[in-house]
MITI-97881 format. One record per residue (C-alpha): x, y, z; residue in three letters. Coordinates in steps of 0.05 Angstrom, whole numbers, plus 5000, padded with zeros to 4 digits. Example, Ala and Ser with C-alpha at 12.3 -4.5 7.8 and 13.67 -1.06 7.14 Angstrom:
<nodes>
524649105156ALA;527349795143SER;
</nodes>
This chain:
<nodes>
600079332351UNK;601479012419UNK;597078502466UNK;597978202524UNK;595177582521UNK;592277342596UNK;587976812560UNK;587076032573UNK;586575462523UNK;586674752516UNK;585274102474UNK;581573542496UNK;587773022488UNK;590772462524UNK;594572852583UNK;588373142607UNK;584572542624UNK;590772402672UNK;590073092715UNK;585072682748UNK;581173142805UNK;585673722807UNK;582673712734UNK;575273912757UNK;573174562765UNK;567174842796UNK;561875002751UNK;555675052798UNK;556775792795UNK;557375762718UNK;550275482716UNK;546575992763UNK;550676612716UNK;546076252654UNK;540376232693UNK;541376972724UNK;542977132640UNK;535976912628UNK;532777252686UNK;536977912698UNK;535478382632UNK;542178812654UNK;545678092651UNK;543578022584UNK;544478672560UNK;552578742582UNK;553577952545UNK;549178222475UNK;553678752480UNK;560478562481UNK;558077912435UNK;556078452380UNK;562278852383UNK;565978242381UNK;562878022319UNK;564478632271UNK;571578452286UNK;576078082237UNK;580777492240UNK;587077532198UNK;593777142204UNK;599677452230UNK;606677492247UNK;610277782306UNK;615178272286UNK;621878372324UNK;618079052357UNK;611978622389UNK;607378892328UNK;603178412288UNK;604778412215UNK;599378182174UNK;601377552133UNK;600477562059UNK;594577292016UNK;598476681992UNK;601576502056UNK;599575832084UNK;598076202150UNK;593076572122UNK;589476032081UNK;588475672154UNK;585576302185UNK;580976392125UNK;577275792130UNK;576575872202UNK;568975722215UNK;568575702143UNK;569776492132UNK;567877062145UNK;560876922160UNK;562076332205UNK;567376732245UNK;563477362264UNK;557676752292UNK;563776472328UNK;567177192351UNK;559877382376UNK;557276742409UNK;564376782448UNK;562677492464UNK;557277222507UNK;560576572542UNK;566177092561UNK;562577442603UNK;557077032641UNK;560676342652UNK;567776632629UNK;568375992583UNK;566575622519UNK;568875052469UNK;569675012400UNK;568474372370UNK;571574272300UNK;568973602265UNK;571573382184UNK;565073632141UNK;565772892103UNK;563172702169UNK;557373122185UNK;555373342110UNK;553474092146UNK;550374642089UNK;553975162124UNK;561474882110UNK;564374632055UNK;564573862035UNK;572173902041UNK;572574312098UNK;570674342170UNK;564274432217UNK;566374822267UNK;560874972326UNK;560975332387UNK;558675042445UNK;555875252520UNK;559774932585UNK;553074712597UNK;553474212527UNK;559973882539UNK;560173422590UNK;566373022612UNK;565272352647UNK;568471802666UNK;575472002625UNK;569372102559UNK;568972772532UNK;561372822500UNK;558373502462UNK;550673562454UNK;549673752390UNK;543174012350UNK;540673572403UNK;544372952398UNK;550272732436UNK;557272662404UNK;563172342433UNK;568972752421UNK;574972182418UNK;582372372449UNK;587372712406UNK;593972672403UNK;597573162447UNK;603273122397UNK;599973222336UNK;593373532313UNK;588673072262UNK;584873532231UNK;580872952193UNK;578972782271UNK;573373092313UNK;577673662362UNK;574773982419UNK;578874622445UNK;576174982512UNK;576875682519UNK;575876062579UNK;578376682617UNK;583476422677UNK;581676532744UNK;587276982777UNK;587376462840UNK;587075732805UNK;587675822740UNK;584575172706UNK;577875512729UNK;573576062689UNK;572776692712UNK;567677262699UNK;565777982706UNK;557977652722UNK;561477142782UNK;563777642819UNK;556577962815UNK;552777262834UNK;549977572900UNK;549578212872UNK;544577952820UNK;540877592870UNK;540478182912UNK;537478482850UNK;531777962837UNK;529878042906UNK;528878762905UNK;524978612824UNK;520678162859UNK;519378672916UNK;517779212869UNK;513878782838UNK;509678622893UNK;508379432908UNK;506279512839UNK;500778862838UNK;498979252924UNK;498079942889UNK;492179542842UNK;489279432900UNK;486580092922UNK;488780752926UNK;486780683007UNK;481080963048UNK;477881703051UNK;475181883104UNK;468482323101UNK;465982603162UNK;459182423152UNK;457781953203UNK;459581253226UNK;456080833177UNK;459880493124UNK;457880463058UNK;452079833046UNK;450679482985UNK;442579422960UNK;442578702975UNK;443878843041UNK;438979303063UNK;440279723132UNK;445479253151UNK;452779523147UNK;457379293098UNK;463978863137UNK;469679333118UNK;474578683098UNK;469478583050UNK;468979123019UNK;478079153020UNK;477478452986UNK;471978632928UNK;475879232912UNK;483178842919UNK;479878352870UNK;476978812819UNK;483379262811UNK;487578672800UNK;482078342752UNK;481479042717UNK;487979392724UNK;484279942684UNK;478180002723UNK;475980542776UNK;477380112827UNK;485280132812UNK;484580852824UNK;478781142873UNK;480181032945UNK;474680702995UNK;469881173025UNK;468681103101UNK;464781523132UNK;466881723213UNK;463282153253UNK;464782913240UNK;466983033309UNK;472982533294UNK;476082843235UNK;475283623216UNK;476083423141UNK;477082963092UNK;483282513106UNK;485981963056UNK;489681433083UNK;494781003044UNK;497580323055UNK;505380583025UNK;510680373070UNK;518480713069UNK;520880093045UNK;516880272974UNK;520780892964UNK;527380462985UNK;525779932955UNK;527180362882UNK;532980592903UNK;536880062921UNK;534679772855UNK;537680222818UNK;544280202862UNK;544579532850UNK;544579552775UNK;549980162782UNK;553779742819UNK;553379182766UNK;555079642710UNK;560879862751UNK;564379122759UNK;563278942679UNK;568879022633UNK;564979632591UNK;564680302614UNK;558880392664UNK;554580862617UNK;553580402565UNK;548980022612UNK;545280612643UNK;543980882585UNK;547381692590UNK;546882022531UNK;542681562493UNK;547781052490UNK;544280452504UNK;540680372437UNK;543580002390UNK;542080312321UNK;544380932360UNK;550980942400UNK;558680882369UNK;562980382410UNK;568180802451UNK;575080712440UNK;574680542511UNK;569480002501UNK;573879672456UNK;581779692488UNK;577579542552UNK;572279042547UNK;572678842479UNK;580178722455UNK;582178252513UNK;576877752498UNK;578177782423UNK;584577612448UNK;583177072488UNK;580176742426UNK;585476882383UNK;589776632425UNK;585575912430UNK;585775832351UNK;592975982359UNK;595175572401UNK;590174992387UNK;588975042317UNK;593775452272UNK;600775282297UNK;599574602308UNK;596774582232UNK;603074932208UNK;608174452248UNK;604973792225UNK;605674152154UNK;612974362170UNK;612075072153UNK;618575492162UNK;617475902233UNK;611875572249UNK;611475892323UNK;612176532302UNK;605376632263UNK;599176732301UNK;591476872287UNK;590577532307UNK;583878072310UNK;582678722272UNK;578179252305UNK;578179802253UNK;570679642231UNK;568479752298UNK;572180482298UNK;570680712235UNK;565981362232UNK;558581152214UNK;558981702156UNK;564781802118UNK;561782002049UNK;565082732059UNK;571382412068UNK;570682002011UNK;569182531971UNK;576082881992UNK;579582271997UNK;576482091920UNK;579082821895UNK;585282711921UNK;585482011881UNK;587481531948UNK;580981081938UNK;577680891880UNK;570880971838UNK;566780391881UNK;569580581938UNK;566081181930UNK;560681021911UNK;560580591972UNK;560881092020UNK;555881611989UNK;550781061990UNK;550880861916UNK;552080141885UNK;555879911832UNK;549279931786UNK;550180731784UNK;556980741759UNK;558081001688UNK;557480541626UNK;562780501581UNK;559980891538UNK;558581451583UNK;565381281615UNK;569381351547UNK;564982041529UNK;567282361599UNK;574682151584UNK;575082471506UNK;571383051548UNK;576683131598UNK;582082971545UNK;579783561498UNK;579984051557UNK;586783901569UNK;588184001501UNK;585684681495UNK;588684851566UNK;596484571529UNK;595385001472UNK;591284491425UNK;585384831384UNK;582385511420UNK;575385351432UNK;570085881402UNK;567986501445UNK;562486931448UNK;563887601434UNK;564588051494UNK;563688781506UNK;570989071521UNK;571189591573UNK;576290151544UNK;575090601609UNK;582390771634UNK;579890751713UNK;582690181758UNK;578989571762UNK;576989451827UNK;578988711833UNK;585188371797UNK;587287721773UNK;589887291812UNK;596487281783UNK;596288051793UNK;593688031862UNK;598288001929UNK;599787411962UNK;598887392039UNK;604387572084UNK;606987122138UNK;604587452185UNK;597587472162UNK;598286642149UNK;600186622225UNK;594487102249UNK;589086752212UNK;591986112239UNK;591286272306UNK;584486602293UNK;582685832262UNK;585485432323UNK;582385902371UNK;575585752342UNK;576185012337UNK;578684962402UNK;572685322431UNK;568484902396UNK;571184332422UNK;570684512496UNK;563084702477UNK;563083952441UNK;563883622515UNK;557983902537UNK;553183762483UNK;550083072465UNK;552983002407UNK;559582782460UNK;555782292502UNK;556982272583UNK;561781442568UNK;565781832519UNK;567682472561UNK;573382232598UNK;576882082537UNK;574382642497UNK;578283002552UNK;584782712531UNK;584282912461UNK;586283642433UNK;580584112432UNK;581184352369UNK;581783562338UNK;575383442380UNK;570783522320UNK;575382912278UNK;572982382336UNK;565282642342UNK;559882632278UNK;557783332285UNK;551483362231UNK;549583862183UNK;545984482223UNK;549484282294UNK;554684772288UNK;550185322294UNK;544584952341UNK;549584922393UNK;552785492363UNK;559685192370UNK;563085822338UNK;558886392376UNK;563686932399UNK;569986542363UNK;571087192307UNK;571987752361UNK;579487982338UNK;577187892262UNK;576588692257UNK;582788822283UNK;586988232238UNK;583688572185UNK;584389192195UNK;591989092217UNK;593188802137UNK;587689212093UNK;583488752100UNK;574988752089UNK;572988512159UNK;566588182134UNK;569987832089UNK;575387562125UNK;569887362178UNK;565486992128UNK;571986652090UNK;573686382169UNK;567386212197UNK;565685782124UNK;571485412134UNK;572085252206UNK;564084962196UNK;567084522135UNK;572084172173UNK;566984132241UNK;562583772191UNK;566483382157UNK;570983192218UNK;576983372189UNK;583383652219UNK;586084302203UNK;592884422175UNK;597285162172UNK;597784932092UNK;590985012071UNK;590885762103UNK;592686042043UNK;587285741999UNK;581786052061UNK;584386682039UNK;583386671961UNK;575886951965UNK;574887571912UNK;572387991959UNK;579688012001UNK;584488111937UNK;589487591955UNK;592986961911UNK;593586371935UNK;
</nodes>
């Protein structure tokens, strides 16, 4: 594993209250990005979502290998000790992970403020340990060469460290931010560049807002050619009605009572008949209405298009803007997601773990690092098939699973039941070594002297090369079509096409969840058994047969998502009906 770490960090020590101004940075934008988080739902949305991927990460200590990849270090190593108490474990650090998630991406900064538990007697840490708490630019305040952090309300003055040495049994305050490419003590973010963008984008909320409250107003005027005399209300007896009245009654009642007929029946005025030659409504919608939508929704495309995520995940194509719904992308992740879990790993780093190790003298001190794992977010939402294979083929263990088919460690076997199924499984294998023949029914023996139609497997013939080779083909032909039919289907949303694309048609299936029943919904293997006949009839073969043993197994691995191999061909073609071993 490589990274490229483009990330900023520092600790509040001694040196920095000498930068003096060159030391401020501008924050006024930082504040209006909050304030645009708060009022902007797309805003939110793009800093939930990265905050949420970045929490089912994990934090692990590592090592940099000779080859730039990150060796994990082990259990016992004092590297790893330090990264496991890390915002108190696991818990604490997806909190941390996602609440950095979110400063990342609408002011581009954050600070971690790590204070000795002894001192602030938290519940969440232990008494021995540390407090650590994650703080908003807009709670840490430097003035006047003080640093302070508001805290559950209350102000705390963070004291200078030692730029030389780290107290852990001290109060430390470490800021975080993404570098800005043109001064790089200043933040940046994908929501700065997007400041007047956003604004642009309230102005055209509040205008569609307006023609939404003008619609309640009326749905305009009909006109009835039925003379000049506007409509009059009983109080006022001949005398006509004042038309601005009227506009204003109606105005008030449709915005009063959205739901009332006034929202929805036009005015009637009647004009005389020589005026009009038939009824003519007459509506106060401008072009600006229609535009006004349009340039909305360009807008929040061209928002989508400047954040760090793929674009779709905002708009919502193929139903990926639901949460309990989508799979993150592997794009989603090397893109938006792995460079800010860098960032952060490279703060703790930096700030935090090597300093630790160096007051402790630990041998290569600089050369271990806090690094990120990602697998959880990449891992396949059902696995329980694979599980099942992987069990059978005795890589993973009983509570694994039972894990993945959904079970708990309540189900498993007793040890009774557990030592029952073992003398079980050791008397089979007894009888199957040559230990006592178990009792048989009595059978009716066929003495006919006429061929048997079938023959044991041992007596059977084993396929030729060429058939393995044929039947191969046949298989990656198939998947293959599937796969280009997989692009086009939901089940491979419109933000995961372009790397679908990259990835070999016939693996397609081994990235996607294709469920039970979609094979032959989208019928994925429709016309994929033309040449069956002729394979078949080419080696003796029953061409239904050979077409069911295929089209069985190529919806197995679709299902199950996994990969197919020339070595299993053999064990496709062992069904009765085709006469072949193994």
């Amino acid at each position: 594993m490589r990274g490229e770490l483009t990330a900023a960090a520092s600790r509040y020590v001694e040196r920095k209250l000498r930068v003096g101004s060159k030391g401020n940075t501008d924050t006024g934008w930082q504040n209006r990005s909050w304030q645009l988080y708060r009022l902007v739902p797309e805003v939110r949305f793009a800093a939930s979502y990265v905050g949420n991927a970045m929490s089912g990460a994990t934090l692990f200590a590592g090592r940099r290998a000779d080859d730039g990849t990150i060796e994990k270090a082990p259990d016992d190593h004092r590297a790893s000790q330090i990264v496991q108490q890390i915002a108190g474990g696991p818990d604490g650090q997806a909190k941390l992970l996602g609440a950095f998630g979110k400063h990342l991406t609408v002011p581009g900064e954050g600070w971690i403020v790590i204070r000795p538990n002894s001192e602030v007697l938290s519940p969440d840490a232990p008494e021995d340990g540390h407090d650590w708490r994650v703080l908003s630019t807009r709670e840490v305040r430097q003035q006047s060469g003080k640093l302070t952090a508001e805290i559950d309300g209350n102000d705390v003055p963070i004291p200078v460290g030692d730029e030389d040495r780290l107290d852990p049994n001290a109060p430390v305050a470490l800021r975080v931010w993404e570098p800005d490419p043109e001064r790089a003590i200043e933040a940046d973010s994908p929501v700065r560049s997007s400041i007047d963008l956003l604004e642009e984008l309230l102005l055209l909320n509040s205008a569609v807002k307006a023609i939404a409250r003008s619609r309640l107003t009326g749905r305009g005027i009909l006109l009835v050619p039925k003379g000049t005399r506007f409509p009059t209300l009983p109080t006022q007896g001949d005398a006509e009605d004042d038309l601005i009245e009227i506009l204003m009654q109606v105005a008030e009642t449709a915005i009063r009572e959205p739901e009332s007929a006034a929202a929805t029946v036009p005015i009637v005025l009647e004009v005389p008949a020589e005026s009009i030659a038939d009824f003519k409504l007459l509506t106060f919608e401008s072009n600006f209405d229609e535009l006004a939508l349009k340039l909305r929704e360009e807008a929040i495309k061209r928002f989508a298009t400047g954040l760090e995520i793929p674009a779709e995940l905002m708009l919502g194509l193929g139903d990926t803007n639901h949460w309990g719904a989508w799979m993150l992308t592997s794009e989603a992740i090397r893109m938006g997601i792995e460079p800010k879990l860098a960032t952060v790993a490279y703060a703790l780093t930096q700030q935090w773990l090597r300093p630790l190790l160096q007051a402790e003298n630990v041998d290569d001190w600089h050369r271990w690092l806090v690094w990120y794992d990602t697998a959880p977010l990449r891992v396949r939402t059902n696995r329980s098939e694979t599980a099942l294979q992987a069990y059978d083929r005795g890589v993973i263990s009983s509570a694994a699973l039972r894990r993945e088919t959904g079970f708990n460690e309540s189900d498993a076997p007793d040890p009774e039941e557990e030592a029952a199924r073992n003398e079980q499984t050791d008397n089979n294998d007894g009888q199957e070594q040559g230990g006592q023949t178990p009792t048989r029914p009595d059978l009716p023996v066929d003495e006919t002297m006429k061929e048997p139609e079938t023959l044991p497997a041992s007596a059977a013939a084993r396929a030729s090369e060429g058939l393995l080779a044929a039947v191969d083909g046949l298989l990656w032909a198939a998947l293959s079509s599937a796969g280009d039919k997989l692009l086009r289907t939901p089940i491979c949303p419109r933000s995961e096409r372009a790397r679908a694309r990259e990835i070999e048609a016939a693996a397609l299936h081994t990235e996607l969840k294709v469920e039970p029943g979609q094979v032959e919904q989208y019928r994925l293997l429709d016309g994929a058994w033309r040449r069956v006949p002729e394979i078949a009839q080419r080696y003796g073969l029953d061409a239904e047969c050979l077409t069911a043993s295929l089209d069985s197994y190529a919806r197995e691995l679709i299902e199950a998502g996994i990969e197919h191999s020339y070595d299993v061909v053999p064990a496709v073609l062992t069904s009765p009906c085709l006469g072949l071993a193994a």
